[in-house]
ZAMARGU-4260 file (C-alpha; in steps of 0.2 Angstrom, whole numbers, plus 5000, padded with zeros to 4 digits):
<rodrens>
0) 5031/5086/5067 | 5041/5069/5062 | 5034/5080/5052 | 4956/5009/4921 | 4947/4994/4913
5) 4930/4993/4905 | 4916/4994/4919 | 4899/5001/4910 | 4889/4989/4897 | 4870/4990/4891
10) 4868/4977/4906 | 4875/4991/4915 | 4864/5003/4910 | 4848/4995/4916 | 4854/4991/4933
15) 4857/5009/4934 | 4837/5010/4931 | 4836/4999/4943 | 4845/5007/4959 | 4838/5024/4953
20) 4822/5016/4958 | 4823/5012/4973 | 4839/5024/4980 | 4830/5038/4980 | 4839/5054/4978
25) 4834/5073/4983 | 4845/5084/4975 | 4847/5100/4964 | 4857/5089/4952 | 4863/5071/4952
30) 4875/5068/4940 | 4885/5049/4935 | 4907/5047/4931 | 4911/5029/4927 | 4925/5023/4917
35) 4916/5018/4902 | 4910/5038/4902 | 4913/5053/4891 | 4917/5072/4897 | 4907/5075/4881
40) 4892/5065/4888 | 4878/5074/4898 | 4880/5065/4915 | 4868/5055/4918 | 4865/5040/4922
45) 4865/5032/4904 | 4878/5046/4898 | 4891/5047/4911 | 4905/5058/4913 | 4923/5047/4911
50) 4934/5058/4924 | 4932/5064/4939 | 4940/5080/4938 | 4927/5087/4924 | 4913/5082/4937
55) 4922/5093/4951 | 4924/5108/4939 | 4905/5107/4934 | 4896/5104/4950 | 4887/5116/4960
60) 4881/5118/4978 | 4866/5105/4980 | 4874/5094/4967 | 4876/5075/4970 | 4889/5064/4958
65) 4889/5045/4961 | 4906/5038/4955 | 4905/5019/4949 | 4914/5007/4953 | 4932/5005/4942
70) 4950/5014/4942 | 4953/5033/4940 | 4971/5034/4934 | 4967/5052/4938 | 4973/5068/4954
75) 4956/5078/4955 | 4957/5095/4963 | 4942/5104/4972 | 4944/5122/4970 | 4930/5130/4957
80) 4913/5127/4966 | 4909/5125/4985 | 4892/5119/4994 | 4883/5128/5005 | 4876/5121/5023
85) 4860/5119/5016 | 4865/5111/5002 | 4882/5106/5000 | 4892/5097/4986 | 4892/5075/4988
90) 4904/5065/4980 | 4902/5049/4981 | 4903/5028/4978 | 4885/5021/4968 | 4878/5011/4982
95) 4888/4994/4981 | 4901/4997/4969 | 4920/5004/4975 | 4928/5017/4963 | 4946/5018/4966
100) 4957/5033/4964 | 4973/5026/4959 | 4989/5036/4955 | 5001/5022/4949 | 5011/5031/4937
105) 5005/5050/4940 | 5019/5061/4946 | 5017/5068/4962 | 5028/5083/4956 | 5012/5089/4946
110) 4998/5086/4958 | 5002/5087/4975 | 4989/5074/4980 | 4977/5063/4972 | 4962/5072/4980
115) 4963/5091/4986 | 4951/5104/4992 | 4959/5122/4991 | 4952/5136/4997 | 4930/5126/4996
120) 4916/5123/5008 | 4904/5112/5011 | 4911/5097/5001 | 4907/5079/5005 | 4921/5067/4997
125) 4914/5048/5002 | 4917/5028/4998 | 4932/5029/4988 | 4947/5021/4988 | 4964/5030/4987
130) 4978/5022/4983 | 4997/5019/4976 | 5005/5039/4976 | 5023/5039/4979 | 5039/5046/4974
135) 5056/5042/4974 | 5061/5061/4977 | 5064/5071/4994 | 5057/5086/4988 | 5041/5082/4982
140) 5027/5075/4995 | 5013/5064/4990 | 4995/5064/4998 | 4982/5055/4995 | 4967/5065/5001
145) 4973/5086/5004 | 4963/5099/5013 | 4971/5116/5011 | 4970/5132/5014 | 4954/5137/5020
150) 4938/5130/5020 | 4921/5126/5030 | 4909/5111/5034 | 4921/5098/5023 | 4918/5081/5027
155) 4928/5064/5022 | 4920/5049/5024 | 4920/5031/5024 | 4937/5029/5012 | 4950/5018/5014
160) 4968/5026/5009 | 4985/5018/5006 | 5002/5015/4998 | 5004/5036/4999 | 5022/5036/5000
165) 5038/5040/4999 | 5055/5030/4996 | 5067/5045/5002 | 5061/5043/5018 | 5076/5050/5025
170) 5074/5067/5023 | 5055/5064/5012 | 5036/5066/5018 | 5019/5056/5013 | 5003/5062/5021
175) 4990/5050/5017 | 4977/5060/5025 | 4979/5081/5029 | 4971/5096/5034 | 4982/5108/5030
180) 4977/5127/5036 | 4985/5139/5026 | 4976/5157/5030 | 4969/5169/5045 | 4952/5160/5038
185) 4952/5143/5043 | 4949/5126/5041 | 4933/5124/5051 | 4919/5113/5056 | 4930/5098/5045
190) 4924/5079/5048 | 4936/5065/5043 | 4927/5050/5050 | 4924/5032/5047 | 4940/5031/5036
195) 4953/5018/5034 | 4971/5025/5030 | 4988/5013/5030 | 5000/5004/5023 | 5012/5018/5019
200) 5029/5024/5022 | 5027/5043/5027 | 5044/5048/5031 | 5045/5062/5041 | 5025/5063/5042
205) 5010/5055/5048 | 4997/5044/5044 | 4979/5057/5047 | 4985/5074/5051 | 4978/5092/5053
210) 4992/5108/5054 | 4989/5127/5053 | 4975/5133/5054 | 4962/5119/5059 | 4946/5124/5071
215) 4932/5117/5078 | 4935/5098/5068 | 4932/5081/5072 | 4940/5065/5070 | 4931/5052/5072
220) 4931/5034/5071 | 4945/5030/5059 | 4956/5015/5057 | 4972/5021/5056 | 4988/5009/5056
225) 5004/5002/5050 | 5012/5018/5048 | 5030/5018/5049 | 5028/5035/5059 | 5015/5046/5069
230) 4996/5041/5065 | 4986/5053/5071 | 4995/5069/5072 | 4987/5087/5076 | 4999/5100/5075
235) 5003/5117/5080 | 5018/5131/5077 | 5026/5124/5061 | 5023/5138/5054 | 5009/5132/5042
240) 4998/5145/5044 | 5000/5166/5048 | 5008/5169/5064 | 4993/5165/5078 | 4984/5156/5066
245) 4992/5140/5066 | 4987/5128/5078 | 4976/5114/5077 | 4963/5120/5091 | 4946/5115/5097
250) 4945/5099/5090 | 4937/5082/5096 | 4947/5066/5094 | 4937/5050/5098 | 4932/5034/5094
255) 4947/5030/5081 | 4957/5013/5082 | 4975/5015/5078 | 4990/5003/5079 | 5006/4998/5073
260) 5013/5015/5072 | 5033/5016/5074 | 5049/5025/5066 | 5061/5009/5072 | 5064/5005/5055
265) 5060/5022/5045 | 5075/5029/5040 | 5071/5047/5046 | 5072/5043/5064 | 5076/5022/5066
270) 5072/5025/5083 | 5055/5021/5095 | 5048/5037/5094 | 5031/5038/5084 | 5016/5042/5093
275) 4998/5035/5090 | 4990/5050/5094 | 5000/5065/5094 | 4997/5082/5103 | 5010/5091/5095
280) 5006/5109/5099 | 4989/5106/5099 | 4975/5115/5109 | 4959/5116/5117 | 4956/5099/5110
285) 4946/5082/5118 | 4959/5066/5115 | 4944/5049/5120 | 4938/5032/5117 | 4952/5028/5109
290) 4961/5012/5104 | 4980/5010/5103 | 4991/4995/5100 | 5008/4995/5096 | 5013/5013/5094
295) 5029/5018/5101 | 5020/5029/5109 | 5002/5028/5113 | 4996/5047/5117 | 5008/5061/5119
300) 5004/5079/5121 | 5017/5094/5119 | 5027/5106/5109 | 5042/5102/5100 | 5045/5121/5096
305) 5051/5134/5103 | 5042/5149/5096 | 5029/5157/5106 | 5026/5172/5120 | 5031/5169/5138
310) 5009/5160/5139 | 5016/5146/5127 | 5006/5153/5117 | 5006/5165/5099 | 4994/5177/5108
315) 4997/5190/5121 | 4980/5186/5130 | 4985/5168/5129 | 4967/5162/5121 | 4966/5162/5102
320) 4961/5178/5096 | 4965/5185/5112 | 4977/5200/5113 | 4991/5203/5099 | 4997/5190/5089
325) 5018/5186/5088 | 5031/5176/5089 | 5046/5173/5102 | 5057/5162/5109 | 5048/5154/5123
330) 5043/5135/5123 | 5025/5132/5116 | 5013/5121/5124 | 5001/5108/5120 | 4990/5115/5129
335) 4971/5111/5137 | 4969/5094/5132 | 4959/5081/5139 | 4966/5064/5135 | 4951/5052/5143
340) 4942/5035/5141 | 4957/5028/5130 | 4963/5009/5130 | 4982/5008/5128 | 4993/4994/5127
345) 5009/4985/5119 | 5016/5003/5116 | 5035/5000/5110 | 5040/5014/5123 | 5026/5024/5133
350) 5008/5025/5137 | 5008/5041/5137 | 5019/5056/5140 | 5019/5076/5143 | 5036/5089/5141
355) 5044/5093/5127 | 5058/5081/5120 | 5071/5090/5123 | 5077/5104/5135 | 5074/5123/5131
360) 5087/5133/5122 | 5091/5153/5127 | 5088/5156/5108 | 5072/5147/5107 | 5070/5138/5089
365) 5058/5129/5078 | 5055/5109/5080 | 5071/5111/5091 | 5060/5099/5103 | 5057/5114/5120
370) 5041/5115/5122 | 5032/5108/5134 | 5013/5103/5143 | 5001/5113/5151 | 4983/5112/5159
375) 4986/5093/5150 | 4972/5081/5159 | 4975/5061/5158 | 4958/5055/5167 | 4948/5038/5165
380) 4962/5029/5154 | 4968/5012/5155 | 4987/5007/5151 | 4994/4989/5148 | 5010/4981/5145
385) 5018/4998/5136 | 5037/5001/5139 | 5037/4984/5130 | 5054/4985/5122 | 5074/4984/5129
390) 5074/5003/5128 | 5058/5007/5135 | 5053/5022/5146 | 5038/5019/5156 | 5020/5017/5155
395) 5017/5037/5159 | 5033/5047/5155 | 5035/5068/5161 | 5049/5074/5150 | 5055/5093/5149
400) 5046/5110/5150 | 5033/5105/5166 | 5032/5108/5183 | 5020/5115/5197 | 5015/5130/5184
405) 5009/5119/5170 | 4996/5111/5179 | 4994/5096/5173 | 4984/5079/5180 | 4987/5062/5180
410) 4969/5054/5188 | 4958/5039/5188 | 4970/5030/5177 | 4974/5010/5178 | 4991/5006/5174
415) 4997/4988/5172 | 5013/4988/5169 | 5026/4973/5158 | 5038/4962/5161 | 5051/4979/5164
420) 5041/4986/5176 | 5041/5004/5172 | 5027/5014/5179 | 5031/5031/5182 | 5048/5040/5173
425) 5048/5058/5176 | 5069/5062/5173 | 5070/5080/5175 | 5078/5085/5191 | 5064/5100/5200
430) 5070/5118/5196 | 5067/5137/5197 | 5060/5138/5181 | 5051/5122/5184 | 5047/5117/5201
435) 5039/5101/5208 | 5028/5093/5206 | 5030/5090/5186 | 5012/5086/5187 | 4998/5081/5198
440) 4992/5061/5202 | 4978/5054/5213 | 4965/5040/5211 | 4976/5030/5201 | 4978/5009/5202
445) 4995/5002/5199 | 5001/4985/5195 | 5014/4972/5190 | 5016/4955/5192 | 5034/4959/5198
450) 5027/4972/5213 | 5033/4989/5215 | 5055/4989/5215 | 5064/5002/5219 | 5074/5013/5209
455) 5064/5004/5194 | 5044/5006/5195 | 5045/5026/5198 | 5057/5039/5195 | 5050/5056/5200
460) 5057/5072/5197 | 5076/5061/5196 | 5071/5052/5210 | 5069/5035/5210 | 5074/5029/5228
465) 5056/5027/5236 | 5060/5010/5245 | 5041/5005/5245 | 5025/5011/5236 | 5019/5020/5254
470) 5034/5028/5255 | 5032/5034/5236 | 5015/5041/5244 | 5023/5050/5258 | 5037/5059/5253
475) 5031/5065/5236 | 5014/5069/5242 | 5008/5062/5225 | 4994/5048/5225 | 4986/5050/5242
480) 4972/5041/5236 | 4980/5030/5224 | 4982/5010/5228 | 4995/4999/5222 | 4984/4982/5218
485) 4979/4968/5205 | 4965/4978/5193 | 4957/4959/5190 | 4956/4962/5170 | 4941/4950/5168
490) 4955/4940/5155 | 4970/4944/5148 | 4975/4927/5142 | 4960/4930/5130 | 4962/4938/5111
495) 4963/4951/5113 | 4964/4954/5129 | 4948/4957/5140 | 4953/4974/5150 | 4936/4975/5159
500) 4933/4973/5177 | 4921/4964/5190 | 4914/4973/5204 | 4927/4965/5217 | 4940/4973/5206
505) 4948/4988/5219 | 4947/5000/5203 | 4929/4998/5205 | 4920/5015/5212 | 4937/5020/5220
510) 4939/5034/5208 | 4935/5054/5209 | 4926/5068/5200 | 4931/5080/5208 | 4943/5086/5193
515) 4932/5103/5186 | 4934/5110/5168 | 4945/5124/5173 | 4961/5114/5174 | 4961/5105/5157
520) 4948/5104/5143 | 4929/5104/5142 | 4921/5107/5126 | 4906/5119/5127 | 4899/5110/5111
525) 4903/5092/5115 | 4892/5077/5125 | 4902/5082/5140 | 4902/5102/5142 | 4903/5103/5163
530) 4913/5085/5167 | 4930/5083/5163 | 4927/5066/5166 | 4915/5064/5150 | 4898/5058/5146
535) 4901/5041/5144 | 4914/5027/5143 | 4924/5018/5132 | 4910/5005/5125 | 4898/5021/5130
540) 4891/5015/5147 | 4885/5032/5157 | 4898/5041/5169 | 4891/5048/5183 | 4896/5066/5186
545) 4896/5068/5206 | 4897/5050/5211 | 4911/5040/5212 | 4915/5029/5197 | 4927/5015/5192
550) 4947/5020/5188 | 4951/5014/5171 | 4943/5017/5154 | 4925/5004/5158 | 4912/5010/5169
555) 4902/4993/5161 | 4909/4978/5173 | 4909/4960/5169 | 4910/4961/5149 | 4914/4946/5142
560) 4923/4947/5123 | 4910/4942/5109 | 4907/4947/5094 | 4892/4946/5085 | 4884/4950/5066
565) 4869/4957/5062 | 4863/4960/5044 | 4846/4970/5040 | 4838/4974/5024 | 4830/4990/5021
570) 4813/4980/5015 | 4809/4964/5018 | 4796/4964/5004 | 4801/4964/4985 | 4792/4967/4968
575) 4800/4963/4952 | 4812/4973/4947 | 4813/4980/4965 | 4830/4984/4976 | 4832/4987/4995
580) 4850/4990/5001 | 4856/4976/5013 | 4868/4983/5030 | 4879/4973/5040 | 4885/4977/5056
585) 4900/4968/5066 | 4901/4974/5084 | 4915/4968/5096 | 4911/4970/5115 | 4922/4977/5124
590) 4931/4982/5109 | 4950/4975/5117 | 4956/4977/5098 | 4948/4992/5091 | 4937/4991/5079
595) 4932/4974/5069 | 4939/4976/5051 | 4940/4965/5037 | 4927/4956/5027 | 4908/4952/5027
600) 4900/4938/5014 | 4882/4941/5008 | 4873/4925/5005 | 4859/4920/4998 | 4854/4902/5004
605) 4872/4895/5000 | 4874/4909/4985 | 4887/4921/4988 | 4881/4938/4983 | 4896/4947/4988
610) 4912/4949/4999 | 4914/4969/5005 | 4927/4976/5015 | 4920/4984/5032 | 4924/5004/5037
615) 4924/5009/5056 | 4907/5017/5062 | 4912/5018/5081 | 4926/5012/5092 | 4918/4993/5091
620) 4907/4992/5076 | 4910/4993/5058 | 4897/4992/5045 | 4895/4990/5027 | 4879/4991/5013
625) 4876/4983/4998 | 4860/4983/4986 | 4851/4969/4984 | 4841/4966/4969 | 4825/4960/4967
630) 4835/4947/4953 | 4844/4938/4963 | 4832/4932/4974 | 4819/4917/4971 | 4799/4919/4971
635) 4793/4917/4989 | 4803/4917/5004 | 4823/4920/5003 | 4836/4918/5019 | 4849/4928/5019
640) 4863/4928/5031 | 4883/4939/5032 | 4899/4929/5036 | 4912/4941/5046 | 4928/4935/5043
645) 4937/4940/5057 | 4954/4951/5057 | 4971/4949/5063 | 4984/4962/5070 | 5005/4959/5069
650) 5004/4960/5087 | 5025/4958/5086 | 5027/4975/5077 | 5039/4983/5076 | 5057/4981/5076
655) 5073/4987/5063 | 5067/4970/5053 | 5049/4970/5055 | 5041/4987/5049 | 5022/4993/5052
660) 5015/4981/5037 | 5022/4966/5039 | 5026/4953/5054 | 5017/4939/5059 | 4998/4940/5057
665) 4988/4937/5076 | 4971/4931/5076 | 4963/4946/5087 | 4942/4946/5082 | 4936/4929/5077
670) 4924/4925/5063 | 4905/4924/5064 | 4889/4921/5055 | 4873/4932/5057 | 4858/4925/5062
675) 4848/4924/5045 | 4835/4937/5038 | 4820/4932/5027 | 4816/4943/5010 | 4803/4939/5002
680) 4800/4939/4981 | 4781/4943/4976
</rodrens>
């Protein structure tokens, strides 16, 4: 693993009134912190609490506690009360107002992170922002939100975390986002979703990562990006948690956007070599509808230890639980994972890769780099311009510690490869240990401008002296079915770039199902338990299961990019002294750039209500609610109306002198204006 100013007034105090009113809540006790507050007050509404850590000590399971907007130059530690299913413990942001968690100033030495659950269940942490933790020193490692040691039905929502960092990045670690699973119990039925977490200098770590002990989790539409390392990381044998319980296993990664992810000028590795999603001795776990730009890496799954039982595994039986647990010095595998339905392109190095980094050693070792792939599953993705730097490897890469054993699939995929041409780098000469082939492809589309080269589009197994794509075909005996032709991207001069297809495209129903669970991943609780190939798409058209379907990561043909607003208001009828909650929603179709993020405007007429910062609620739409009061409109008939304001992406990132965070800004989702709503004042 490289690895408070005044807010509350009497004016405040009957707008309070006035939201009770109308946001209803149904709950055992709802309690109020705002940074006018006292600990010695009661709580409520009128009498709110002032710090954050007093309202986690005191509530109970059933409790809410809505947390006004303003700064908390506070850490707050969950670790006295836990919810239950039924009723669990809510934290979170009065509708319409942001309270920030800020920890300029706090040293990181006494509080390990500026929000942690130890050892709680059934805790729902929502709308905050978490900002500004950092130190200077090596040894100690800021976070910004921390779940550890054990814990069930924890759910982080809807916050946007940065500037968790570290200036020693050398030999230092950040984690602006962790599950970390500390005991045989684990960290189970976690939700992180709908967060925004960047801007920060990590070090040897990640942006969003679970490690140890993590089971049966999601993580799900999050914006993660400008990370000058790994972004999304799920991690396994570092030793976090008790031999055999200490792999991130059963989980579902889907819908996130991540970018600009890369160690190139990070002084812990100053090299292309941080992943947007990383498998890193990961398990059992769904990787789909995914959007990656500019990693150095886009998706990789493997090990980089060498710690486990001749299975790859810390179990005798090879399942979790299965067998006797222990140690030894075999490579460890990432191991049955499905990586489907994922858009990846401008990656620094790879699309994505399997095999450890580096080769096996007789003595084994930990994060010595053997491990290695197995019963890995790359279906339904689509790869664009990756391998887009001097150095570059290849659009798919097979590194060490795989062969005909490991079973592993490359199918369906469309792979569109830059200006160097790079298709397929598998480097590893066949051996005993590891024979050919280092993995299994068919159905595949491939493409460049250039055409196929020899000795430069595909190297497999050290070979690279195919004089002609058919002759590829023929004497590796890889992609029968596979074509070598122009995928007819409906536009990739467009911003972004439109990676659809029409139905004379040949990646349209040229592809196979004929994949079944047993080689890779299919999780019996997901939307997909008995097709590998998964439920639905990228921008959630239905995949057939016995048919033939499209190569690629659309089953949708002929999208054209728009994106659109749309604002609705909870009630379109008001009294005096009357709320309703306004929602806006900004969907990008197909979603080329991830998620639309940024800014909406609420207007009244031509009054600006207020400007707030969207949060990701799928892989091409974001949302965000505000109240509207029943004060701010006129009597009779209001139009009301959202301006989106678009987003931009440093599409140039990264290189030794342009880091994640900074480079030149690119237009990638345009602005737009909803069509108007009427609300009406009685």
């Amino acid at each position: 693993m490289r690895h408070r100013g005044p807010f509350c007034s009497q004016h405040c105090v009957v707008f309070f009134l006035v939201l009770l009113a109308s946001f209803q809540v149904h709950a055992q006790t709802t309690y109020y912190v705002c940074a006018c507050g006292k600990d010695s007050n009661r709580g409520t509404h009128a009498l709110p609490w002032l710090t954050l850590q007093h309202a986690a000590n005191t509530a109970t399971a059933g409790d809410t506690v809505y947390v006004e907007g303003g700064t908390y130059n506070e850490a707050v530690i969950f670790q006295t009360n836990s919810g239950t299913l039924s009723a669990p413990i809510v934290f979170t942001n009065y509708p319409g107002q942001v309270p920030i968690i800020d920890g300029t100033g706090l040293n990181a030495d006494n509080a390990q992170a500026l929000v942690e659950m130890y050892d709680v269940n059934y805790i729902t942490f929502s709308g905050f922002v978490v900002r500004h933790y950092t130190t200077n020193s090596s040894s100690v490692t800021p976070a910004g939100i921390l779940v550890e040691g054990y814990g069930r039905g924890i759910q982080i929502l809807n916050n946007r975390v940065y500037d968790i960092s570290t200036s020693s990045e050398k030999s230092g670690n950040a984690l602006p986002l962790i599950a970390y699973g500390t005991s045989r119990i684990p960290i189970t039925q976690l939700v992180i979703s709908g967060n925004e977490a960047y801007d920060s200098k990590v070090g040897n770590s990640q942006g969003l990562t679970t490690s140890g002990n993590v089971t049966h989790f999601k993580l799900t539409h999050n914006l993660v990006h400008d990370i000058d390392n790994i972004c999304i990381d799920l991690a396994g044998y570092w030793k976090a948690g008790p031999t055999g319980y200490d792999q991130s296993i059963y989980g579902e990664v889907s819908g996130n956007t991540v970018y600009n992810c890369s160690a190139i000028a990070n002084p812990a590795a100053e090299s292309y070599e941080s992943d947007g999603i990383y498998c890193d001795g990961c398990g059992w776990m769904t990787i789909e509808d995914n959007v990656i730009i500019n990693a150095d890496l886009g998706i990789e799954v493997t090990s980089e230890n060498q710690i486990c039982k001749t299975n790859g595994t810390e179990w005798s039986g090879g399942m979790p639980g299965s067998g006797s647990a222990g140690t030894g010095t075999h490579p460890c595998y990432g191991k049955n994972v499905t990586v489907r339905n994922n858009l990846i392109w401008n990656s620094n190095a790879v699309g994505y890769s399997i095999g450890g980094y580096a080769k096996y050693s007789s003595g084994g070792g930990s994060g010595n780099g053997g491990g290695g792939t197995e019963a890995a599953v790359f279906v339904n993705n689509t790869l664009y311009n990756n391998a887009k730097t001097t150095g570059g490897d290849s659009e798919e890469q097979i590194q060490n510690q795989v062969g005909s054993a490991q079973g592993n699939y490359f199918e369906n995929n469309v792979v569109y490869a830059g200006s160097y041409n790079h298709w397929m780098y598998s480097y590893n000469p066949t051996s005993k240990a590891y024979p050919a082939p280092p993995a299994a492809l068919n159905w595949n589309l491939y493409y460049s401008t250039a055409g196929y080269l020899e000795g430069t589009s595909i190297t497999w197994a050290d070979v690279s002296r195919y004089t002609s794509f058919a002759n590829w075909r023929s004497k590796s005996g890889e992609d029968a079915e596979s074509v070598n032709s122009n995928p007819q991207f409906i536009n990739l001069s467009a911003m972004p770039p439109d990676f659809d297809i029409n139905t004379s495209s040949p990646a349209y129903l040229t592809a196979s199902t004929s994949l079944s669970c047993s080689v890779g991943w299919c999780d019996p609780n997901g939307d997909s338990p008995n097709s590998i190939y998964g439920a639905t798409d990228l921008v959630g058209t239905a995949i057939s299961s016995s048919g033939s379907i499209n190569m690629g990561a659309f089953q949708a043909t002929g999208l054209n990019n728009a994106v659109t607003a749309t604002l609705t208001a909870g009630r379109y009828t008001l009294q005096a002294g009357g709320s309703t909650p306004l929602t806006a929603v900004v969907k990008a179709a197909p979603p080329g750039a991830g998620v639309p993020s940024g800014t909406v405007s609420f207007y009244v007429d031509s009054t600006l209500l207020q400007t707030a910062t969207l949060l990701p609620t799928g892989i091409g739409t974001s949302a965000v609610a505000i109240p509207l009061r029943a004060s701010q409109l006129a009597i009779g008939s209001n139009s009301l109306y959202v301006v989106y304001s678009g987003n931009t992406i440093a599409l140039g990132c990264c290189t030794a002198s342009d880091r994640p965070g900074s480079g030149t800004q690119v237009p990638v989702y345009p602005s737009e204006t909803s069509s108007t709503i009427t609300v009406t004042l009685q």
